[in-house]
C-alpha positions as CSV (number, residue, x, y, z in Angstrom):
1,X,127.6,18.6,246.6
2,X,128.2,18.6,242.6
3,X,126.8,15.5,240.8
4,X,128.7,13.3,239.1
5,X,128.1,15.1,235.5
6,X,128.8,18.5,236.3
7,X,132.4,17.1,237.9
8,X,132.9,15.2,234.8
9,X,132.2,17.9,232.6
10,X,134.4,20.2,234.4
11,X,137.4,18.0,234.6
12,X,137.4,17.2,230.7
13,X,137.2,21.2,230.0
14,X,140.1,21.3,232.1
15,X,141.6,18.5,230.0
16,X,141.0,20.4,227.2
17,X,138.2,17.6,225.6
18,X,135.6,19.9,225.1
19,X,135.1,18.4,220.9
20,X,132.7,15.5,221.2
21,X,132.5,13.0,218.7
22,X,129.4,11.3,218.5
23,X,126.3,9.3,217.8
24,X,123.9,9.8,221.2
25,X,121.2,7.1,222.1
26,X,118.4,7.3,224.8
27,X,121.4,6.0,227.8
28,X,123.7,8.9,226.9
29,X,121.3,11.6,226.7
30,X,121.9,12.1,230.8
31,X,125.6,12.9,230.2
32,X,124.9,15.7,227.7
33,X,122.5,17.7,230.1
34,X,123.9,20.7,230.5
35,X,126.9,20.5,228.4
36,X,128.5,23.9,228.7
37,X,128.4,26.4,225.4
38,X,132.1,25.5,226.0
39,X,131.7,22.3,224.3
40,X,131.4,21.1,220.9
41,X,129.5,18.0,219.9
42,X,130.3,16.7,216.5
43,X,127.3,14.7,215.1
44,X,128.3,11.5,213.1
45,X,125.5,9.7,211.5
46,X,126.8,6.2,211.9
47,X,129.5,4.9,214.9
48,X,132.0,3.7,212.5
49,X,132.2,7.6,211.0
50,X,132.3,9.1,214.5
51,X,135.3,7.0,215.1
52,X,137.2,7.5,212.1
53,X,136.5,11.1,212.3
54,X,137.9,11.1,215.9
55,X,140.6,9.2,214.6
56,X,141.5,11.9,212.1
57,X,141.0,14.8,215.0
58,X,143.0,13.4,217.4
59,X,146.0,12.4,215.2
60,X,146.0,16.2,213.5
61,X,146.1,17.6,216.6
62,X,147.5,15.7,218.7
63,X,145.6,15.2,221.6
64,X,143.1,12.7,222.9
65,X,139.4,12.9,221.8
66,X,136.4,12.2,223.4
67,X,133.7,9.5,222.0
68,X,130.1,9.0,223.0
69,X,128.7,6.1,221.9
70,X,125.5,4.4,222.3
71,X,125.5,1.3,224.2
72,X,126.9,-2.1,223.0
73,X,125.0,-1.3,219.6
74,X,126.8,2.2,219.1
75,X,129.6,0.0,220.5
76,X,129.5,-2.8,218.3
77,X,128.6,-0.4,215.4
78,X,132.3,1.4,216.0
79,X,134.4,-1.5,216.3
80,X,135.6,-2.1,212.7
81,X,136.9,2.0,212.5
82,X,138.1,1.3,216.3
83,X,140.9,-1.2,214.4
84,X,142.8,1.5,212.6
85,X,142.7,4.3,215.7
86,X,144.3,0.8,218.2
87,X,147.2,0.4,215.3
88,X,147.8,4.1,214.9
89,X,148.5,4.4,218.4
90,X,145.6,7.3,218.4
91,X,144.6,8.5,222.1
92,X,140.1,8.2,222.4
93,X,138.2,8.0,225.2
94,X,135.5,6.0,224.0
95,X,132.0,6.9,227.4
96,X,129.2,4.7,226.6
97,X,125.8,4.7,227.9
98,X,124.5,2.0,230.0
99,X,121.2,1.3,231.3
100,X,120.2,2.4,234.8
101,X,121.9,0.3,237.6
102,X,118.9,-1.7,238.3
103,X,118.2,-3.3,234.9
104,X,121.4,-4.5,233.8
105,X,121.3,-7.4,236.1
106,X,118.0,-8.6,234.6
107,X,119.3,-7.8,230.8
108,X,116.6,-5.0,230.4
109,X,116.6,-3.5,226.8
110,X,119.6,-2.1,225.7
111,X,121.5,-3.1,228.9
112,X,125.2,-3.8,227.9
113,X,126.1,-7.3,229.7
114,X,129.4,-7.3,231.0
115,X,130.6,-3.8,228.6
116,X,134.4,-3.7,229.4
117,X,134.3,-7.5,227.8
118,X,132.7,-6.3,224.6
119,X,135.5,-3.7,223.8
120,X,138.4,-5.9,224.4
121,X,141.0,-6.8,223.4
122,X,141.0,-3.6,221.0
123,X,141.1,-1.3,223.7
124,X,143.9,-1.1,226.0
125,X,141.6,-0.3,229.3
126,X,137.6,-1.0,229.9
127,X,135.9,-0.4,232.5
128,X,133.0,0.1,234.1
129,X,132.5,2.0,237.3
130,X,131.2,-0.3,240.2
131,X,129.5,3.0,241.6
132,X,128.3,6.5,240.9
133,X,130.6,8.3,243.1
134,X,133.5,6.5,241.2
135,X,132.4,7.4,237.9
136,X,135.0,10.6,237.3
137,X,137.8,9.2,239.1
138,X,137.3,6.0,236.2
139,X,136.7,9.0,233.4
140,X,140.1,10.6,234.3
141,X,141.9,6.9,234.5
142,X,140.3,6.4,230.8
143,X,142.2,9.7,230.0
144,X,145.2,8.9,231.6
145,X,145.8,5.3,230.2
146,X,144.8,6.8,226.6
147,X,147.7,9.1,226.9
148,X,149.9,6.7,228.6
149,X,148.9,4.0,226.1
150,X,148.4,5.9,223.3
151,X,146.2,3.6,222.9
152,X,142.0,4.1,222.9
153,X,139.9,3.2,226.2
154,X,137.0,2.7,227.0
155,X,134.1,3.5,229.9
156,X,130.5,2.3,230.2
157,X,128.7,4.4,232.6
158,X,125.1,3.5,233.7
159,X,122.9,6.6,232.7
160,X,121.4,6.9,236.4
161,X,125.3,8.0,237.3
162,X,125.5,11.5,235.7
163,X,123.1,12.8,238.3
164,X,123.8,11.2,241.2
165,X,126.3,13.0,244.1
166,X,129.7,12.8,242.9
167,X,131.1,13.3,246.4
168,X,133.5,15.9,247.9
169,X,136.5,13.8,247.1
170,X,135.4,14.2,243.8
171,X,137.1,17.9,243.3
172,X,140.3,16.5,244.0
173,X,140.6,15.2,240.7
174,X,139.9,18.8,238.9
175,X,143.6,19.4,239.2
176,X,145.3,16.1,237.9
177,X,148.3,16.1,235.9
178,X,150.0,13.1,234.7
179,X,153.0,13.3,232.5
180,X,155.9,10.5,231.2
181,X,159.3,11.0,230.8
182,X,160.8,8.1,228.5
183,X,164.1,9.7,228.5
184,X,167.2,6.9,227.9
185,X,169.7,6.3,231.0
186,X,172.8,7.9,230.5
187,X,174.2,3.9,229.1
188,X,171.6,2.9,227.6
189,X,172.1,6.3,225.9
190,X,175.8,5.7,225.2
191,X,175.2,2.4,224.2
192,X,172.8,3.4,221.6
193,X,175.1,5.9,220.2
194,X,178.1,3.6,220.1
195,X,176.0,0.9,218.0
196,X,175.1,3.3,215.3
197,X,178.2,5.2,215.0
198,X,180.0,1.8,214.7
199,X,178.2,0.4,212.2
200,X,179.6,0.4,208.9
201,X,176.9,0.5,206.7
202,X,173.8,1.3,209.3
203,X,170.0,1.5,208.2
204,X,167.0,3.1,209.4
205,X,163.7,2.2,209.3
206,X,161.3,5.2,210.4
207,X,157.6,4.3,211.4
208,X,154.3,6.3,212.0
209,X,154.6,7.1,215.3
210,X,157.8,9.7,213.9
211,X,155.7,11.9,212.5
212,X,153.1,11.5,215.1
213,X,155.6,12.8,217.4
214,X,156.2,15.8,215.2
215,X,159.9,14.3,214.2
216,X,159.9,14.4,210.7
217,X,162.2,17.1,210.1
218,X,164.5,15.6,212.9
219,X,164.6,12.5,210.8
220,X,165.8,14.0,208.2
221,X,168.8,15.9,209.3
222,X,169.4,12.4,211.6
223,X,169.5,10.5,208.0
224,X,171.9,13.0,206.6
225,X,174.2,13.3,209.0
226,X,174.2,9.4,209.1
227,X,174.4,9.4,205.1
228,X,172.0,6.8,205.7
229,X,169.4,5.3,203.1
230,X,165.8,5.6,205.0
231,X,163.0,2.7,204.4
232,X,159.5,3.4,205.9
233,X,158.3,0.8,208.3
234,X,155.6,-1.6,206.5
235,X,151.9,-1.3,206.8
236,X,152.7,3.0,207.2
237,X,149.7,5.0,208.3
238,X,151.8,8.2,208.7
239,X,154.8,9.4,206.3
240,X,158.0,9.8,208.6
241,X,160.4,10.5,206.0
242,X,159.9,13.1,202.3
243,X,159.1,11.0,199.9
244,X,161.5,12.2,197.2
245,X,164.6,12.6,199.2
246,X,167.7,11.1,198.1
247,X,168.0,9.0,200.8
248,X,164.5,7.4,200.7
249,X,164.0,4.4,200.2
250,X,160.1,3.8,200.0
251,X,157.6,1.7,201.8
252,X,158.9,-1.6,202.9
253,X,157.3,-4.6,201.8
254,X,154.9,-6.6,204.1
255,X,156.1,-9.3,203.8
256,X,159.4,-11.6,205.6
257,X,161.3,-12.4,202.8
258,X,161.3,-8.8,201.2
259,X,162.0,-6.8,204.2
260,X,164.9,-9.1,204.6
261,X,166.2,-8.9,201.0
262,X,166.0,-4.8,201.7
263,X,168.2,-5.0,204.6
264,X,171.0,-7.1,202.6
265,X,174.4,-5.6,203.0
266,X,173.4,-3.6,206.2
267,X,175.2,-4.7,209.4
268,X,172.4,-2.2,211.4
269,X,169.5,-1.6,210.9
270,X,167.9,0.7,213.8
271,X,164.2,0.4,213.7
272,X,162.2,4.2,215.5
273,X,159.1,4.6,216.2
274,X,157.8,1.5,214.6
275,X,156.6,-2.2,215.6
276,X,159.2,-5.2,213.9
277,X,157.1,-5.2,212.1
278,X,153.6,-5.3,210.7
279,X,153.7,-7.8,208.0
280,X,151.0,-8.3,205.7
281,X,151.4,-10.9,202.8
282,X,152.5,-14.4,204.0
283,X,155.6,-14.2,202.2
284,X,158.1,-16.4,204.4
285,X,161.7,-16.1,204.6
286,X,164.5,-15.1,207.0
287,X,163.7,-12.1,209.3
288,X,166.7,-10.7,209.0
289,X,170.1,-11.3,206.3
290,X,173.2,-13.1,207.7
291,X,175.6,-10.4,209.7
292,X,172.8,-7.6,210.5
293,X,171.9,-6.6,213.8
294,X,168.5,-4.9,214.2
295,X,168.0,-2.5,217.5
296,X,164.3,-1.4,217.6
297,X,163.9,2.3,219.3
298,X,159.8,2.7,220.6
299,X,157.5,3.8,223.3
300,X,154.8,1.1,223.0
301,X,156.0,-1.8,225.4
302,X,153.7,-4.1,223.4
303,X,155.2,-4.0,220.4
304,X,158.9,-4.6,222.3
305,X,157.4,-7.6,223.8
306,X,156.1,-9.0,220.8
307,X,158.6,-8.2,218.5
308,X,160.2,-12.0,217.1
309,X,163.7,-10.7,216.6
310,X,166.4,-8.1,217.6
311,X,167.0,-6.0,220.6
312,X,165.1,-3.3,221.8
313,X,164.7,0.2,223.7
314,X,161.6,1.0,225.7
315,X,162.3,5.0,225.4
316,X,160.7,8.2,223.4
317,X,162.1,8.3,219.8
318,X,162.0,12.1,220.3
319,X,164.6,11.3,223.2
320,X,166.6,8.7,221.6
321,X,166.8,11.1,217.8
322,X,167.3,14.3,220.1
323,X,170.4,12.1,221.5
324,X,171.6,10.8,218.5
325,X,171.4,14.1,216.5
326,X,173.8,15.5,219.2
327,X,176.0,12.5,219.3
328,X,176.5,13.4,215.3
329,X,177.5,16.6,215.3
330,X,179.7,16.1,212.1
331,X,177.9,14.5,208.7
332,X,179.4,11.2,208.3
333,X,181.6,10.9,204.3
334,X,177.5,11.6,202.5
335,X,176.8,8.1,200.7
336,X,174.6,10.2,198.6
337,X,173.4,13.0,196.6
338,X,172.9,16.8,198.5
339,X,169.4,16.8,200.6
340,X,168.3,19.7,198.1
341,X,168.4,17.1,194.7
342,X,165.0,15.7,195.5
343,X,163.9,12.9,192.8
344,X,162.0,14.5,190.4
345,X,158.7,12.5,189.6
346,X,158.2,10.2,186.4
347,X,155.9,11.3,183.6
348,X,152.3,10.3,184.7
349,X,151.3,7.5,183.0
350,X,148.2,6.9,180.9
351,X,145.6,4.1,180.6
352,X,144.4,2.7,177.0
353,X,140.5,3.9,176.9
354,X,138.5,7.0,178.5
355,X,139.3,6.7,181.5
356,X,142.4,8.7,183.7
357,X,145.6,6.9,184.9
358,X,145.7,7.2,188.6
359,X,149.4,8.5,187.9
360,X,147.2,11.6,186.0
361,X,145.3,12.1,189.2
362,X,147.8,11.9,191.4
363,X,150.3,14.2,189.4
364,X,147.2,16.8,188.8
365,X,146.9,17.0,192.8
366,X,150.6,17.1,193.1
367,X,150.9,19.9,190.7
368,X,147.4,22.2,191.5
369,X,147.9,22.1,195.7
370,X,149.9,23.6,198.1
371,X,153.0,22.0,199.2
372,X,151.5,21.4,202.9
373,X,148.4,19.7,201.2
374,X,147.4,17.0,203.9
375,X,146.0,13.6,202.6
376,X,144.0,11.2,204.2
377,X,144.0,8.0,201.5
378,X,142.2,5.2,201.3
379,X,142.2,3.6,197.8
380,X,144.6,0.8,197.8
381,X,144.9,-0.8,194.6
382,X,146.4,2.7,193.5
383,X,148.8,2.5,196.3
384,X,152.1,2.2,194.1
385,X,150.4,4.6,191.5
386,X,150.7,7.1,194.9
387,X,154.4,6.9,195.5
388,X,155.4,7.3,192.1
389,X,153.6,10.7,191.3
390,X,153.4,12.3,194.8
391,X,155.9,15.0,196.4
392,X,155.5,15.1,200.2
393,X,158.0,16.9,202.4
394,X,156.3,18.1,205.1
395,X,155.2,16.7,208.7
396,X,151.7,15.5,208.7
397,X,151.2,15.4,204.7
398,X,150.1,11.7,204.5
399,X,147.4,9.6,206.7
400,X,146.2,5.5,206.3
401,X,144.0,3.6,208.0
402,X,146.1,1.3,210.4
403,X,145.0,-1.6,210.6
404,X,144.0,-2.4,207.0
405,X,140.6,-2.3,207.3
406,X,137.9,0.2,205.5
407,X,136.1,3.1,206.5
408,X,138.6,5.4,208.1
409,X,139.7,7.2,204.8
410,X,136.9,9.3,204.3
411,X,135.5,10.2,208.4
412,X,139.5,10.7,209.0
413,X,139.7,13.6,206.4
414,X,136.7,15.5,207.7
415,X,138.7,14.7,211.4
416,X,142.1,15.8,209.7
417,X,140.0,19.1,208.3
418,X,138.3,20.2,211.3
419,X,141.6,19.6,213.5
420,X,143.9,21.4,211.0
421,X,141.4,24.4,209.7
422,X,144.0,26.5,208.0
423,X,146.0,23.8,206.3
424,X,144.4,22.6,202.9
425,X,143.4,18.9,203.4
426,X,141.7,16.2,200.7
427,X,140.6,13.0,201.0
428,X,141.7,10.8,198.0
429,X,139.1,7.3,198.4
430,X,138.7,4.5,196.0
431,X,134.8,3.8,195.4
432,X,134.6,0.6,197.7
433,X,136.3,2.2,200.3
434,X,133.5,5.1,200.7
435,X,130.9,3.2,200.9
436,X,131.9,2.0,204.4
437,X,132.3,6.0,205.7
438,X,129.8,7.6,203.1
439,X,127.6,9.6,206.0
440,X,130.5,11.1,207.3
441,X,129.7,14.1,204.3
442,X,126.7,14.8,206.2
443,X,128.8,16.0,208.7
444,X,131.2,17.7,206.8
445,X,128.3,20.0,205.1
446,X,126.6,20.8,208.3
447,X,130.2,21.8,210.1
448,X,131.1,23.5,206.0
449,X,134.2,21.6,206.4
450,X,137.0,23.3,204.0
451,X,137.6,19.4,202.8
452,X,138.3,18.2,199.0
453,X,137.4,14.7,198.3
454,X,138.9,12.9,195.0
455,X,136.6,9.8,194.9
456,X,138.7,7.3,192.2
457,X,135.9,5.2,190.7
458,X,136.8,2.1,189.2
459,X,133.8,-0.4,189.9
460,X,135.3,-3.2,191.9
461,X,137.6,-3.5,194.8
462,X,140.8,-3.7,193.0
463,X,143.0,-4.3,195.8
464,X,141.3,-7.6,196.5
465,X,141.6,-8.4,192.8
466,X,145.3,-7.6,193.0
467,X,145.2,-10.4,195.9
468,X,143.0,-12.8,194.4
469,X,145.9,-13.4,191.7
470,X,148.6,-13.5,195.0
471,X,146.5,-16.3,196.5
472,X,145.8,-18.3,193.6
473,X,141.4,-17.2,194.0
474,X,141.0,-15.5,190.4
475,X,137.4,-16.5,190.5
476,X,136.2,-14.8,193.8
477,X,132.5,-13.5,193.4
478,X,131.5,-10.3,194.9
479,X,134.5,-8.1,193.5
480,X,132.4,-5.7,191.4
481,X,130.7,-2.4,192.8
482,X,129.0,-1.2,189.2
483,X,126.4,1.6,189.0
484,X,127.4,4.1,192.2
485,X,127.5,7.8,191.5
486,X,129.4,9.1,194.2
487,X,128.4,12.9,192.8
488,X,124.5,12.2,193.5
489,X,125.1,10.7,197.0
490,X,127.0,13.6,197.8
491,X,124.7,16.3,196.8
492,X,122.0,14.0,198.5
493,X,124.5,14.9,202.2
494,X,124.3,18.6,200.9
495,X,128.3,18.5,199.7
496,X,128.4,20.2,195.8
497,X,129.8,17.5,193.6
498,X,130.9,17.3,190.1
499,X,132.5,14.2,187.6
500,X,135.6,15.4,185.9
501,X,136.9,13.0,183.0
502,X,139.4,14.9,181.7
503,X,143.0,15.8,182.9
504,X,143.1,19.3,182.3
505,X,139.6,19.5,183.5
506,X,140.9,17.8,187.0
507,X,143.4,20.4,186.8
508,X,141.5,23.2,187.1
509,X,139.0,22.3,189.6
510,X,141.5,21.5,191.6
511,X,142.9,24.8,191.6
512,X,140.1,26.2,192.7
513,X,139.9,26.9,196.5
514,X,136.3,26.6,198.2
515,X,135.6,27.6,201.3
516,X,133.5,24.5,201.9
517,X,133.3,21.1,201.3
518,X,133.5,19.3,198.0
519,X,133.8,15.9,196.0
520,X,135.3,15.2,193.0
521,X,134.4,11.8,191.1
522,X,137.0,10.7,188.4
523,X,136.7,7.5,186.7
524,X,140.1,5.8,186.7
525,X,141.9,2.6,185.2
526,X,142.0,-0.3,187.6
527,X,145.8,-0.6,188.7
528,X,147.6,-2.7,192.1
529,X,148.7,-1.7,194.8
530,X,152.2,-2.7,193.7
């Protein structure tokens, strides 16, 4: 009979999970005996890199990612960068090692007590296999409720397992399929249609999960048929919509009272592919303006259930756009310019001593890289610095870490980079942001990752001075980060690193094109995210 490893490690080629992100201790070395040359393990050199790096993978390609942590250290270690893959709906399978059967009862060393408990409530299944023989049966349910989720899981396997007898049963589970089908009913369809094509002045809000569904390009002939002014869902992590269309709006606000002042004079708004809604700043206020209706299109049950207003479809927002695109076969009267006037951008603009704008950075890399440049950003206090200068029209062009919390930016570009080899990707991260991801270079040299890095450096985390002045703390200690050189901590990883300080100087290295990884430090003006 097969042991329980050699199952497992068949059934996840079959799945296609043959990348492995990860940071092995002493209980997970049994799992990667005999790994097939068909697998690839990607060594991170801290947890909270191996996640965001997985993170990245999974969301460039598309498809679930497997993790190998260590334990409830490795565990515990990954939690923070395990935040922002739960709110961008990202699909890991988190396997952690446990000790052998016998000593976890009697809390040996580096025994896990009660491991599904540790994990949750981040993940959206935890388990951990009450015997050997069901340890690949569990492994395929942590696949299948990742994809069904879209959400991560994880499985804590004693270490013993991997070479015990899986069992003939076992096999049967070589040839799983599982697939979902969130197509509308033919009312619920015809329903949805009539509210939209009713309204007289309709809205829509486009979230994240749009462009993780490959629908950007849908939601733009869906807008312009509509003639309908687009806002992006608050708290974005992916861009649904081009940034410079006519029709776009921008970012909504995070907070009550502005998203409600946006939707003023709207009697629809219809909310796909987005949670209503992920609000940030306490700013109170009506959720929505006297007279407008809000219908929220999604997959994620949760966020239905959750939601404190409107009403709501549990369906695909492929299906439901794929419906309504048909439904519109004729452009309503356009409320606005032709598709092909995009905005142009404003004149970049400068700061008052040696140091660049961020507007100078960000027009530099809108100017010097390709049009399908993808970004992975993580520098917040230059957030509305961002939107002014940058063009983005294509799917896939713009990644953020989810939930808010540091560490993603930098481990998610070397993910985006080795997921989407032939597309030019860079990594634009603020100087406290990455700290919190810094190893994640290591890996990017040893795998010669073709990934840009644009480290802003502006010696203190200026988003939370920004929000020091919102919450009336303008004396908060701890704000300042003086004295880092990002260029020597790089070389130190083995990625070549240079400080550029002058515009036309950015310019030109940025129009170079290496085959390899590389970081570029530029010392920039402290600005706010709005």
């Amino acid at each position: 009979m097969p042991s329980v490893r050699r199952v497992s490690h068949e059934f996840l080629e079959r799945q296609g999970l043959t990348t492995i992100f990860g940071n092995p201790g002493s209980n997970e070395l049994p799992f990667l005996a005999e790994l097939p040359d068909t697998f690839r393990y990607v060594l991170g050199l801290h947890e909270g890199a191996v996640v965001g790096m997985a993170d990245g993978y999974a969301q460039a390609t598309g498809r679930p990612v497997l993790v190998n942590l260590h334990a409830a250290s490795g565990s515990g270690n990954a939690m923070g960068a395990l935040t922002n893959a739960v709110a961008s709906r990202t699909p890991l399978v988190l396997v952690a090692g446990q000790q052998v059967r016998p000593a976890i009862g009697p809390e040996a060393n580096l025994a896990s007590v009660d491991a599904p408990a540790l994990m949750k409530p981040l993940v959206g299944w935890a388990a951990e296999p009450a015997c050997a023989q069901d340890v690949p049966r569990a492994l395929a349910q942590a696949l299948f409720e990742a994809e069904l989720q879209r959400r991560p899981t994880y499985l804590s396997v004693p270490y013993d397992d991997w070479a015990a007898d899986a069992g003939e049963n076992s096999l049967a589970l070589l040839g799983r399929r599982v697939q979902r089908a969130d197509t509308p009913s033919a009312e619920q369809a015809r329903w949805l249609v009539e509210q939209l094509t009713g309204a007289r002045r309709p809205l829509l809000v486009l979230g994240g999960d749009i462009d993780s569904a490959g629908l950007f390009d849908d939601a733009v002939r869906l807008a312009e048929r509509l003639g309908s002014p687009v806002w992006a869902a608050p708290s974005l992590f992916r861009l649904p919509f081009p940034n410079r269309h006519p029709l776009f709006r921008g970012v909504l606000p995070a907070g009550i009272g502005p998203v409600s002042e946006a939707f003023e004079g709207h009697d629809l708004v219809l909310v796909l592919g987005a949670p209503v809604f992920r609000y940030h700043e306490h700013l109170p206020g009506s959720y929505l303006p006297e007279g407008t209706r809000l219908i929220q299109v999604t997959d994620d049950a949760s966020a239905v259930a959750r939601a404190p207003m409107g009403e709501a479809l549990l369906a695909s927002p492929a299906a439901a756009v794929g419906l309504l695109l048909a439904a519109l076969d004729t452009p309503r009267e356009p409320a606005e310019p032709a598709a092909a006037d995009y905005r142009p951008a404003p004149e970049p603009r400068t700061s008052d001593d040696a140091r660049l704008h961020p507007e100078e950075v960000f027009a530099a890399l809108r100017d010097e890289l390709p049009h399908d440049t993808a970004y992975v950003v993580e520098s917040t206090s230059t957030n509305s610095s961002w939107w002014r200068q940058m063009d983005l029209r294509h799917s896939g062009s713009y990644y953020f870490p989810a939930a808010g919390g540091l560490g993603f930016g930098l481990p998610g570009a070397v993910g985006v980079a080795m997921g989407q080899p032939d597309r030019p990707v860079v990594g634009v991260i603020g100087d406290g942001s990455a700290n919190y991801g810094i190893t994640a270079l290591w890996t990017a040299a040893q795998h010669r990752v073709p990934l840009t890095v644009v480290l802003l450096r502006n010696g203190t985390y200026g988003a939370l001075r920004w929000f020091g002045g919102l919450l009336g703390v303008p004396d908060a200690p701890g704000l300042d980060i003086p004295g880092l050189d990002f260029t020597r901590i790089a070389e130190g990883y083995g990625v070549p690193s240079q400080h550029v300080s002058d515009p036309e100087e950015l310019r030109a290295v940025l129009a170079e094109r290496p085959d390899h990884p590389r970081l570029v430090q530029v010392d920039t003006a402290l600005t706010t995210p709005s």
